[in-house]
N, C-alpha and C positions, 0 to 999 in steps of 0.2 A: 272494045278498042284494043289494035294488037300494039305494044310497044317493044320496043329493045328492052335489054335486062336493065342496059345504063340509063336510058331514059326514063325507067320506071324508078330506078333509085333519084333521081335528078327529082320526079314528079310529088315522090315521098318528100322528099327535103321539102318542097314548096310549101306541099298540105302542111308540114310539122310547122312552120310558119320562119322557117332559118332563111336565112339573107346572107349570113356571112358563113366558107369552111376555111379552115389549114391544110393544107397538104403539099406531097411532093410526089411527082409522077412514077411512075415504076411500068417495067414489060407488063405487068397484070392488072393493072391500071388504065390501061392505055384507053379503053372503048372509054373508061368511065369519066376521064379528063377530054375524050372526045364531045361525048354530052356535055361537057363542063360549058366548052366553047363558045357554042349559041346561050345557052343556060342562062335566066334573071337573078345569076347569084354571085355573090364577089368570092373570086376564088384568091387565096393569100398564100403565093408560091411562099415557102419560108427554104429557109439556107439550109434544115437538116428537120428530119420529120422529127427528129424529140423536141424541136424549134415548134412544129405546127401541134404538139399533141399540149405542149406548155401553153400555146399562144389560144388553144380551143379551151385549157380550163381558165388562163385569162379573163376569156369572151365569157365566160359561165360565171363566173365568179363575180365578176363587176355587174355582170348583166341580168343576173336571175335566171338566164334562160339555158337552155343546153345547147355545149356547143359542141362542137363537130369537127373530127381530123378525118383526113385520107391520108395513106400508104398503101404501099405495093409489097408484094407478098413476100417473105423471107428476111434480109436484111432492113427492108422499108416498114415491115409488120413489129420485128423486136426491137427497133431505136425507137418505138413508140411504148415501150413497157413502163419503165422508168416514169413515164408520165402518166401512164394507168396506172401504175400505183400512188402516183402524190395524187391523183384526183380521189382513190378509192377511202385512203385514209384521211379523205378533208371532206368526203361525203358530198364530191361535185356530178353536177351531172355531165355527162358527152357518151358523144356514140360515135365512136371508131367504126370507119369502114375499110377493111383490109381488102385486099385482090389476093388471086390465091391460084396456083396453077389449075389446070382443066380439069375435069369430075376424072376424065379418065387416066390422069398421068397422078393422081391423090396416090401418095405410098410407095412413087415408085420412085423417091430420090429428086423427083425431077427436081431442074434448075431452079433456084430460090424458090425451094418449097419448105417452108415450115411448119408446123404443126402449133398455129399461133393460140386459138383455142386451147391444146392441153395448155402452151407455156400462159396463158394468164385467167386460167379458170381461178386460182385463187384472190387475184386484184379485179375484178370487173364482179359488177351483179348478177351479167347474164351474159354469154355468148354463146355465137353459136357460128355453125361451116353451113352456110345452106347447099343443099347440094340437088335442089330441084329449081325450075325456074318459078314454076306454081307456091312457092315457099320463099320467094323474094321477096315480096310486097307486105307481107304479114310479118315474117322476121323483124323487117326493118320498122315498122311500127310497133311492133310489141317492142324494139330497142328503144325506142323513144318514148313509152307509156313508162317501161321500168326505169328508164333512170330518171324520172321526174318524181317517181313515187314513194312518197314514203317518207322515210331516207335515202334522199338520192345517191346517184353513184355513176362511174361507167360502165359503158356495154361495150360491147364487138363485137359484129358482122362481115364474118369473112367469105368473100364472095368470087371464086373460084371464074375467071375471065372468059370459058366459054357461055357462061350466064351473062353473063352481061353482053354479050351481043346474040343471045338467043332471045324470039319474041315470045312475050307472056301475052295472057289477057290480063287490060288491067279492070281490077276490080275496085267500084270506089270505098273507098272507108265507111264501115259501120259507124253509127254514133256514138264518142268514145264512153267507155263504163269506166269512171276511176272507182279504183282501189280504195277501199274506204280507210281512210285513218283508224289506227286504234284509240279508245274511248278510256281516258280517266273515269275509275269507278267513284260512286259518290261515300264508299267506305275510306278510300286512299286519302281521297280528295277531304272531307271530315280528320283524319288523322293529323294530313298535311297541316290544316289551320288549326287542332288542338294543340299542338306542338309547337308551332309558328306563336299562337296567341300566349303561349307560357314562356316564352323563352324571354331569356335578359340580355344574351348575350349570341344575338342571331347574325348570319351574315349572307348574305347572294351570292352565287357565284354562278356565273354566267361563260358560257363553253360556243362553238361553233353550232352546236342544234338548236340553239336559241338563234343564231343567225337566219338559219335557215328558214325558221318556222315565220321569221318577223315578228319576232313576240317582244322587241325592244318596247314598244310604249308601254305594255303591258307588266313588264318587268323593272319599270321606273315608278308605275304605278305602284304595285305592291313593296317595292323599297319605302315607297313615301310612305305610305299606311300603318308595313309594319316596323317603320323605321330602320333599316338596313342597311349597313358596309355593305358597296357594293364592290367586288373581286372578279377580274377574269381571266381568262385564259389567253394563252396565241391566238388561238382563233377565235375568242372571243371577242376580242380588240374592235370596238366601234357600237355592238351590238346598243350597249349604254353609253351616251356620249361620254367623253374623255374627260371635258368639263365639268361635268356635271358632281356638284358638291361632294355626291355619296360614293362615287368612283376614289376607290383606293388605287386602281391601275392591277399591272399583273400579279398572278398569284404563281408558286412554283419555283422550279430551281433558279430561274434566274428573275423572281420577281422584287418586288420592294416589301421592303421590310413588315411595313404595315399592314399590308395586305399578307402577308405567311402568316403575321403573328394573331392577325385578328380568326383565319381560318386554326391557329392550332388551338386557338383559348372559345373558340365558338363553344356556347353550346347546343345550338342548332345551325346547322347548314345548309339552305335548300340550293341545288344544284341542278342547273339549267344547260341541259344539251351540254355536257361533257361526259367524257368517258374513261375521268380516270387513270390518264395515261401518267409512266412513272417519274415524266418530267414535271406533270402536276405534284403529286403526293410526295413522291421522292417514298421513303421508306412505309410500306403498303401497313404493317405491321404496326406503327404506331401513328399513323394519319388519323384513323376514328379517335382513337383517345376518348375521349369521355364526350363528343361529341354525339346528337343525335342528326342525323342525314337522312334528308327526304330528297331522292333524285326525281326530276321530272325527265321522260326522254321516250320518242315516237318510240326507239329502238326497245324491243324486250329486250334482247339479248344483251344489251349493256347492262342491264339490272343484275347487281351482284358480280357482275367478271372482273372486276377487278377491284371493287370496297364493298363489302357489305352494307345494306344499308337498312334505315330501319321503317320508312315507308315510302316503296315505290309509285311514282305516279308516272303511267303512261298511258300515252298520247301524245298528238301534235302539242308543242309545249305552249302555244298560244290560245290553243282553244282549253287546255287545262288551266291556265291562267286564270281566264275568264271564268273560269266556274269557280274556284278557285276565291278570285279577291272576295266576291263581296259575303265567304265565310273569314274571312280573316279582320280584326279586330283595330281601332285605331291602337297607336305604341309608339311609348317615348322611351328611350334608353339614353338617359343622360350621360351616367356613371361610364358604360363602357364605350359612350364619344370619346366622352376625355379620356378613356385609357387608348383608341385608337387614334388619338390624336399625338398622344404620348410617343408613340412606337415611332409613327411618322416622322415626328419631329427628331428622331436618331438617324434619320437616314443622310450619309454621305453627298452633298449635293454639289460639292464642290467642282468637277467637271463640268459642269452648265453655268459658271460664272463667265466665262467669256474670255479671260486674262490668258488665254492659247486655242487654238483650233483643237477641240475635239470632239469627241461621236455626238456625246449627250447635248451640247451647247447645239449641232449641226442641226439635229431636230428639233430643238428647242426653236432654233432661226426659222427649218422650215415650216415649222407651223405657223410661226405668226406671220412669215413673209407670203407664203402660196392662198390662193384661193380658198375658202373651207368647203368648197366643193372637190379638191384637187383629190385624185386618186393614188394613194401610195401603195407601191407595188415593193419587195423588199426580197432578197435572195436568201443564203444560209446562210449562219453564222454568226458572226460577233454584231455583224451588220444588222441582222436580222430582229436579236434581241435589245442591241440601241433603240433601232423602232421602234417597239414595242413597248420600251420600258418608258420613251421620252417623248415621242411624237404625241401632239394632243387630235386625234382624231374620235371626230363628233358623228359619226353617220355610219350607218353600214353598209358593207361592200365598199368602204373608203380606205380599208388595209389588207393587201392579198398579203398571202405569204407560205411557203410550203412547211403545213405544221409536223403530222404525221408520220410524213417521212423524209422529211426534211433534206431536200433535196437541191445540191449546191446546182445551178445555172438554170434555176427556173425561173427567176427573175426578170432579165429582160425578157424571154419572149411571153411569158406573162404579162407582161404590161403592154407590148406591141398587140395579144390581145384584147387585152383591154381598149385600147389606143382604138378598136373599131368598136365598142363596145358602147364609149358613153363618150359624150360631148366635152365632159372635164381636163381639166390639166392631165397630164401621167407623169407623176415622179415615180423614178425606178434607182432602187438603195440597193448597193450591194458592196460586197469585197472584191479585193483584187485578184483573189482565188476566183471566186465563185465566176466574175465577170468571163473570166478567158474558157470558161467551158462551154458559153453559147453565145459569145460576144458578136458572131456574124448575125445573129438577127439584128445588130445596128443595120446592117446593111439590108435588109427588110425594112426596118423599120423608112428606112432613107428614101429607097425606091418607092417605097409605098405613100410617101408625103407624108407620114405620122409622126407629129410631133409628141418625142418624149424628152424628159429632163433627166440623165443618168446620171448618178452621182457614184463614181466610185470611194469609196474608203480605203485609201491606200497606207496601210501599216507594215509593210513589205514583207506580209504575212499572212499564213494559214491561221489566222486568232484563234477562233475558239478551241483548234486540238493544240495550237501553243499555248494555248492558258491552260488547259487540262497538262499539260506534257509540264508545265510550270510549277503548276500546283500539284501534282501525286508525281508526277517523273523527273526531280531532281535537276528540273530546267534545264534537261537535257531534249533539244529541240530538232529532233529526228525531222528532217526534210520537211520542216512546214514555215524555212527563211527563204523567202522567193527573190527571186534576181529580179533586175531592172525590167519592166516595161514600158513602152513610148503608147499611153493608153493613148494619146492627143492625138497621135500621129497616124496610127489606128481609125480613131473616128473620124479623121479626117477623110483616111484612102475608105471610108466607107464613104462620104457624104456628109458626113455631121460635123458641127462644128465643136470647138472644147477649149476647156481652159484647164491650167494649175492652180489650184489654191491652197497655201501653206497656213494662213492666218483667217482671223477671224474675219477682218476686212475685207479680205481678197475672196473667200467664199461669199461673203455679201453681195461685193461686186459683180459676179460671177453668176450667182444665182439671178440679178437682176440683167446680165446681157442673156442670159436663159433664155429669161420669162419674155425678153423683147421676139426673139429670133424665130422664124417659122420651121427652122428645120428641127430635126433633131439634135441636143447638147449633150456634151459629155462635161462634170466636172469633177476634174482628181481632186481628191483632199486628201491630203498627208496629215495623218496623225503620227503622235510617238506610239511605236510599236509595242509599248509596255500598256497603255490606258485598257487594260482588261474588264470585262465584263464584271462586276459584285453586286449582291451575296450570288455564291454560287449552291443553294440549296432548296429544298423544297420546303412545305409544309410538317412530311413527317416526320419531325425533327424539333428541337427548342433553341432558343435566340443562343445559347451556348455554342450550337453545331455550327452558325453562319459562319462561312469559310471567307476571310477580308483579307486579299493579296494585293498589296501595292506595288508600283510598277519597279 
């Protein structure tokens, strides 16, 4: 059967089983938004292609499944980087499909030609320029076999526009071979539960590869058993419900107290799909201390890159689980409850009393107010780590957030994709910084009928490098005090509708004409500019180092 080149990319999406892309049109694009046309797929024109490549890990993230941008070659291929890098370092899956000038004008300058391949061979798992038409159909499937496998990640497929309107044959798909998982040895796996079965003072900690893998039941399980504080990461956020008794909450520079201190006095650690990063451990150098660390992680290459450890177990972290519990031992650790009961009981709680509008209290409200279905989507920054630190979310893929590479205005179009992803609420948190860098996806979000709930936090400020510039720079606050904006008046001239809210009341209020209204909500909340982020420190460090800045 002969097809167009766009038609065979069109036929690829069907078989991969997608329904929904991102994108935005380009000169080298054109055949391929031509198939779009007719096509049985929802095409989600966004305001600016770093709007469709945030809205496709969105759709991946909430959704499990891989999602998918389009861009056009040059300018339309590099405002998609940015967002191949937050997916690469949060280990989502999507497959970028770029347009690309003609095989025969490749090198010679022409008009928006880039050479998008060199610029993102470091953030994607795999890309590639096809530059035959016989090499379309196979490209674009082996993009979609690699970024589901494994570790996922993204891909790119840049596909040069006289392909796309030259006919192939098309060939139907062999029957797919996956990639076998790596296998937990039953030597590792033995070590893990000698170590586990001796320890007194053990604790979990729980990273975004424990997400990925679904290894949450399995990982509540073994808490019970061996009795374990549970700790996690940014992206660990949901894996273990929030609620759940043994959840201490986040661990890290800006986690809670009890949760650093129980990781610095552990003296076992077992470590689930994380990798370590230096916002986790903070000082690399004295994070082991006298601890013993058994990481589990698909990844080899996390093993040792950045803590040493002292027995790795890899493989999928769910099916090493399972081999896993039932050598590990029943265990009761009285003594070091009550000392992690202890530590908790110092933490500052005072902003979640209610007697003013602020961040901690705001999550606090919207947890018990939203559905516990409701999907929270959360931008960078000060915004970011309120979330985290006070939202009580019980489910996984119920908190996006760009951890990685922490990227300010991925927020809203993150949840717009979300917003096609799952039937739940979308609450979208962010700052007054972060919002104005991709704030026209309101206006997506508008036309497109999707209802989301955006909340801005407006402290007329760049927080989190004002708190840094507070804390080590002599509260000398270099361009991060921002002037007025009419955020209202804005979601208005999109479509949406919004309120102000100063008080705790008036967010209540607010958040309940939200939850009534079909369109999309905007609502400002004003905080004092001062209510900073605490403690600002990690694990490798002692209760002595926690840095406590009042406003």
């Amino acid at each position: 059967m002969k097809l167009k080149g766009s038609q065979a990319i069109i036929k690829v999406l069907l078989e991969q089983g997608v329904d929904t892309v991102f994108g935005y049109p380009g000169g080298q694009v054109i055949p391929l938004y031509d198939a779009l046309y007719d096509a049985p797929l929802k095409n989600v024109l966004t305001a600016h292609e770093q709007g469709a490549i945030h809205a496709a890990d969105g759709y991946a993230r909430a959704s499990g499944k891989t999602g998918v941008c389009i861009a056009t070659s040059g300018p339309g291929a590099t405002n998609i980087v940015t967002g191949l890098a937050t997916a690469y370092l949060d280990s989502v899956p999507l497959v970028a499909i770029t347009g690309q000038v003609p095989v025969s004008n490749l090198g010679r300058d022409s008009f928006q030609e880039i050479d998008i391949v060199g610029v993102t061979v470091p953030i994607t798992k795999y890309n590639v320029l096809v530059r035959r038409s016989e090499d379309l159909v196979p490209a674009l499937r082996k993009a979609f076999a690699i970024a589901k496998e494994g570790r996922p990640g993204p891909v790119l497929v840049d596909v040069p526009s006289n392909l796309q309107v030259a006919e192939l044959e098309w060939q139907e798909a062999e029957p797919e071979i996956t990639a076998e998982n790596p296998q937990a040895d039953a030597i590792s796996l033995a070590e893990a539960a000698a170590l586990l079965n001796k320890a007194q003072q053990p604790v979990l900690l729980v990273g975004g590869g424990a997400l990925n893998s679904n290894a949450g039941t399995e990982l509540v399980e073994l808490a019970i058993k061996a009795d374990l504080p549970i700790v996690n990461t940014l992206m660990g956020v949901g894996v273990v419900p929030a609620s759940n008794e043994r959840s201490l909450g986040m661990t890290g520079m800006h986690g809670h107290i009890a949760s650093n201190m129980a990781v610095v006095n552990a003296d076992v650690l077992v470590v689930a799909g994380s990798r370590f990063s230096e916002r986790v451990t903070g000082d690399r150098t004295r994070y082991v201390g006298k601890k013993t660390i058994i990481q589990l992680d698909i990844d080899p290459s996390e093993i040792d890159k950045n803590i040493a450890v002292s027995v790795p177990v890899v493989g999928d972290i769910k099916e090493s689980l399972q081999k896993l519990l039932p050598l590990i031992k029943e265990a009761k650790h009285e003594a070091w409850w009550q000392q992690v009961k202890a530590w908790d009981a110092t933490e500052d709680r005072s902003l979640e009393k209610g007697d003013r509008l602020t961040a901690p209290w705001l999550m606090k409200h919207l947890s018990a107010a939203m559905d516990k279905d409701t999907v929270f989507v959360t931008d960078v920054g000060q915004n970011q780590m309120w979330a985290a630190q006070h939202l009580i979310v019980d489910k996984p893929r119920h908190h996006l957030t760009s951890g990685g590479c922490g990227t300010m205005g991925f927020g809203l179009p993150a949840a717009l994709g979300t917003a096609f992803a799952v039937n739940s609420p979308v609450v979208h948190i962010c700052g007054d910084g972060g919002f104005k860098m991709t704030g026209m996806e309101l206006y997506t979000a508008c036309r497109e009928h999707k209802k989301i709930i955006s909340i801005v936090i407006n402290n007329s400020c760049l927080g989190m490098v004002r708190q840094w510039q507070h804390i080590f720079y002599n509260a000398r606050y270099s361009s991060t005090i921002l002037s007025e904006f009419d955020f209202i008046g804005f979601a208005r001239s999109c479509g949406a509708d919004g309120v102000r809210a100063a008080t705790c009341e008036e967010f209540a209020q607010a958040l309940e004409m939200a939850k009534k209204t079909d369109k999309p909500f905007l609502i400002e909340a004003f905080i004092q500019q001062g209510d900073i982020v605490e403690p600002m420190v990690a694990p490798g460090a002692v209760l002595d180092d926690f840095v406590k800045v009042s406003k």
